[in-house]
N, C-alpha and C positions, 0 to 999 in steps of 0.2 A: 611522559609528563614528569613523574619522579626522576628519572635523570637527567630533563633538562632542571628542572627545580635545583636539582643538588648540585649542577656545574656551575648555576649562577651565585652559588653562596660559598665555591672556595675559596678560602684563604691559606695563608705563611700555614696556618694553628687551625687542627680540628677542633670542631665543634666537642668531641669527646674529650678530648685534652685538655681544654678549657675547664670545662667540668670538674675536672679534678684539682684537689687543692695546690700540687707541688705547681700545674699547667698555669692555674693562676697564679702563683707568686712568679712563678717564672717569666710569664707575661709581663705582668703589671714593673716588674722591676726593670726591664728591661724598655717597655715604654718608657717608664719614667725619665729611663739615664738617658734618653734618646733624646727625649724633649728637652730636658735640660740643658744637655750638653748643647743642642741647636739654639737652644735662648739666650745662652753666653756667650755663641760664636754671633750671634746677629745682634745682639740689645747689647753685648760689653763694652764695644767702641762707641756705640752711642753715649753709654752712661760715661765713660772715662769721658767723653769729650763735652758733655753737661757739667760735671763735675770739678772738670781741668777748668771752667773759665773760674769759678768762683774761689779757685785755693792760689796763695801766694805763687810768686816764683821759685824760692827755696821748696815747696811743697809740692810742686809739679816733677821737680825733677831728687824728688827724694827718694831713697830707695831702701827698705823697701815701702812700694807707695801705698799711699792713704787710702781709704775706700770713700770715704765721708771728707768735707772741707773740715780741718780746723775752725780756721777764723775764716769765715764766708766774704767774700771780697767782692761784691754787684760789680763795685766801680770797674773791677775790669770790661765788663761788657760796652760801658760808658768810654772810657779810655780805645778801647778798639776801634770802635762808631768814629772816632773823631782821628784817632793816629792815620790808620788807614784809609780813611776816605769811604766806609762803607757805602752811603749814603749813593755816592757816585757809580761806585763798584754796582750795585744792585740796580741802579737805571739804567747801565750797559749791559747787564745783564739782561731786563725786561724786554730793552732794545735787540738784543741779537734774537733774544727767545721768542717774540712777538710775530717780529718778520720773516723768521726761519718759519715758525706756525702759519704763518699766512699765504707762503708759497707752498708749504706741504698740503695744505687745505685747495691750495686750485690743482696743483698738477696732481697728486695723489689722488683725489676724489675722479678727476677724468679720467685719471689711467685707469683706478677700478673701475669706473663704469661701463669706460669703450670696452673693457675685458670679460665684462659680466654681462651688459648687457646690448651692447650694440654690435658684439662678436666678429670681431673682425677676422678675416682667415689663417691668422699665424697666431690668432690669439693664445692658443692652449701653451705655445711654443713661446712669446712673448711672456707669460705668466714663470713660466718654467724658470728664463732666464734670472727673471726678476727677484723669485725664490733662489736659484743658487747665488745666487751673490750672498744669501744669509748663511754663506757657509765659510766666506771667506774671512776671515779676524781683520777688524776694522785697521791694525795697524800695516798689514801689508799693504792698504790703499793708497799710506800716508805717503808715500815716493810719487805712483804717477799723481795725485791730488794736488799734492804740492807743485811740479812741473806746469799742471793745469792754469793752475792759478797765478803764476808770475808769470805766466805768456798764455792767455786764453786764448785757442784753435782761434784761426779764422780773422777773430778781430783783432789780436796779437795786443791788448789789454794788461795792463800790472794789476793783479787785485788786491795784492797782500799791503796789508793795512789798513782798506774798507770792509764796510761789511759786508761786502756779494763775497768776500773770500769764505764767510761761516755760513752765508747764509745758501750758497749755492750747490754746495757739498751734502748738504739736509734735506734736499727737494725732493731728489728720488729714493725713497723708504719703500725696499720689497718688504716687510714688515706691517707696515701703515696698510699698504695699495693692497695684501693677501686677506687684511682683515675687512678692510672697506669693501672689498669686493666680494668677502664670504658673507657678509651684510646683504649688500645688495643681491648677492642671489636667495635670499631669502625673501626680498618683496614680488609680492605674484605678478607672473606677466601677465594676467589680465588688466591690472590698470595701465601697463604699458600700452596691449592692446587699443585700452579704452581711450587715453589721450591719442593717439594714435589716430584714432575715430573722428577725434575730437577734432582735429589739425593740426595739435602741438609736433613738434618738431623734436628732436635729443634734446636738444641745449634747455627747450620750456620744460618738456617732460621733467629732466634732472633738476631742474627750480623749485618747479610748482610740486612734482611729486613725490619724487624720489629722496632728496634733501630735506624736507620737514619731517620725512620717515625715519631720517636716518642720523637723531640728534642724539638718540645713546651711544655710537659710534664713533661719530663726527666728537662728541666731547671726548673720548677716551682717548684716539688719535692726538686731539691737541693737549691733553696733558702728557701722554708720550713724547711728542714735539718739542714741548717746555722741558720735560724733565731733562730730555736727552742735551737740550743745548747748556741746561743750566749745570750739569754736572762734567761737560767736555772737561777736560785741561790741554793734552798735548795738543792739539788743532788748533783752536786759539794762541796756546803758546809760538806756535811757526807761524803763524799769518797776522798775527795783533803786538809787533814791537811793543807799542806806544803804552804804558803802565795808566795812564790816562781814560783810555777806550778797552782795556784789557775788562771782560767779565769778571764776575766774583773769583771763581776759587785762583784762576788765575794771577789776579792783581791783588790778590792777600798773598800769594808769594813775591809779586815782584815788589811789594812795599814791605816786606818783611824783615829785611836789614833793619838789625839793633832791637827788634822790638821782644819784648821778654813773651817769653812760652807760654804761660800764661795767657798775657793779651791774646799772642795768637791764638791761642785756643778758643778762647772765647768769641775771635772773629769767622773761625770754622762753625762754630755751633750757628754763629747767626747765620751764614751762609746756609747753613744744612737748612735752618727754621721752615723755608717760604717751602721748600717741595716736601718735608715733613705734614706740614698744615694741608699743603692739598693733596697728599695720601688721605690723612685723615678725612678729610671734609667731603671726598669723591671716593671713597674705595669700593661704594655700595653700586655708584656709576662706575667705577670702571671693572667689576666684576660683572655688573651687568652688560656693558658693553660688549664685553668679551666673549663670551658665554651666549648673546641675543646672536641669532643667527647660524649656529653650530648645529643647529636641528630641523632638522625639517620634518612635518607633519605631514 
């Protein structure tokens, strides 16, 4: 009993070392630089880029640069909104990110399901596949994707320039389908049983039962969905010419000719705003999402 006790609470630093005064300074300072150093590689391009929209254009690109605005300049954000098109930018945006969410929401949730729980026989091998692809770096995709999509198999289709080119590339998420399905094997097969009993069929079962269970999940997926479309650039950039239908971050470079550094900066920050806000607003959901399901009792 004492040595499992004692294996469950090793750590880097004995408990005796700690104890002692040089174990603690040594610790504690080294925490600290850790932390630190980690806050300044993650929150410093944030702040420079909160801070970039409000300082002139002499000031942005002054060196060595500012920490704080001099003279605080709003109107840049104002001026952005309107030079650029934001307004437009961010409803192509809602638009690819939407519909991208709404096909990952039907095919992804059937794919977890058939794999979790209507087990079909190559299912383990099916799953497998689905997880290595999360191994391969999204940019080696971009050659056969691209091919895909200016001559679609079969129906020999052009997509490049609509939205099935961003949105059909999004569908199948070994990512999305691993987590959906490590969900769903958490709800007990006795209510499967039980509808089962009852008459229901897969298709009513996953309606009526399985889906109302499965809404910490089901939301976390779809801010994944949203984030992932909303922060693309190259994929959009090959299949969306048109600077008109081009998403945010994308069409604040294709409109960026002449425009001062500044401005632009300030049209990144609004950019960043909307999936900042639903970090914050959900982080409680999607930790919990993430986490609901990883255990079984």
């Amino acid at each position: 009993m004492a040595a499992s006790f004692a294996s469950q609470n090793r750590t880097l630093i004995s408990s005796a070392a700690l104890s002692r005064r040089k174990g603690k300074i040594v610790y504690w300072t080294v925490l600290s630089v850790v932390l630190v150093v980690f806050t300044l590689v993650f929150l410093g391009p944030l702040y420079w880029m909160a801070t970039g929209g409000f300082k002139s254009a002499q000031e942005v690109v002054a060196n060595p640069p500012t920490f704080f605005p001099k003279h605080p300049e709003p109107g840049n954000f104002h001026t952005a909104w309107t030079q650029l098109k934001i307004a437009r930018l961010l409803f192509n945006t809602m638009y690819y990110a939407f519909g991208a969410l709404a096909f990952q929401l039907v095919f992804d949730v059937a794919a977890a399901y058939a794999v979790s729980k209507l087990r079909p026989v190559l299912g383990k091998a099916i799953l497998g596949g689905m997880l290595a692809t999360l191994m391969i770096p999204s940019t080696v995709l971009i050659v056969p994707q691209y091919a895909t999509v200016l001559d679609l198999p079969v129906l020999h289709f052009n997509l490049v320039g609509s939205p099935w080119a961003i949105w059909l590339p999004t569908v199948a998420n070994g990512f999305n389908i691993f987590l959906l399905k490590r969900f769903f094997d958490s709800i007990p097969q006795d209510l499967m049983h039980a509808a089962a009993i009852d008459g229901a069929g897969p298709l009513r079962t996953l309606w009526s039962i399985v889906l109302p269970m499965s809404r910490p999940i089901l939301g976390v997926v779809s801010i994944f969905a949203v984030v992932n479309v909303w922060k693309d650039f190259l994929w959009p950039m090959l299949v969306e010419p048109d600077p008109n239908k081009q998403p945010i971050n994308l069409g604040i470079n294709s409109l960026s000719q002449g425009v001062p550094e500044n401005v632009l900066i300030a049209a990144l920050a609004i950019s960043a705003l909307p999936t900042l806000v639903i970090f914050l607003l959900f982080q409680r959901n999607i930790m919990a999402g993430l986490t609901t399901g990883s255990l079984k009792g």
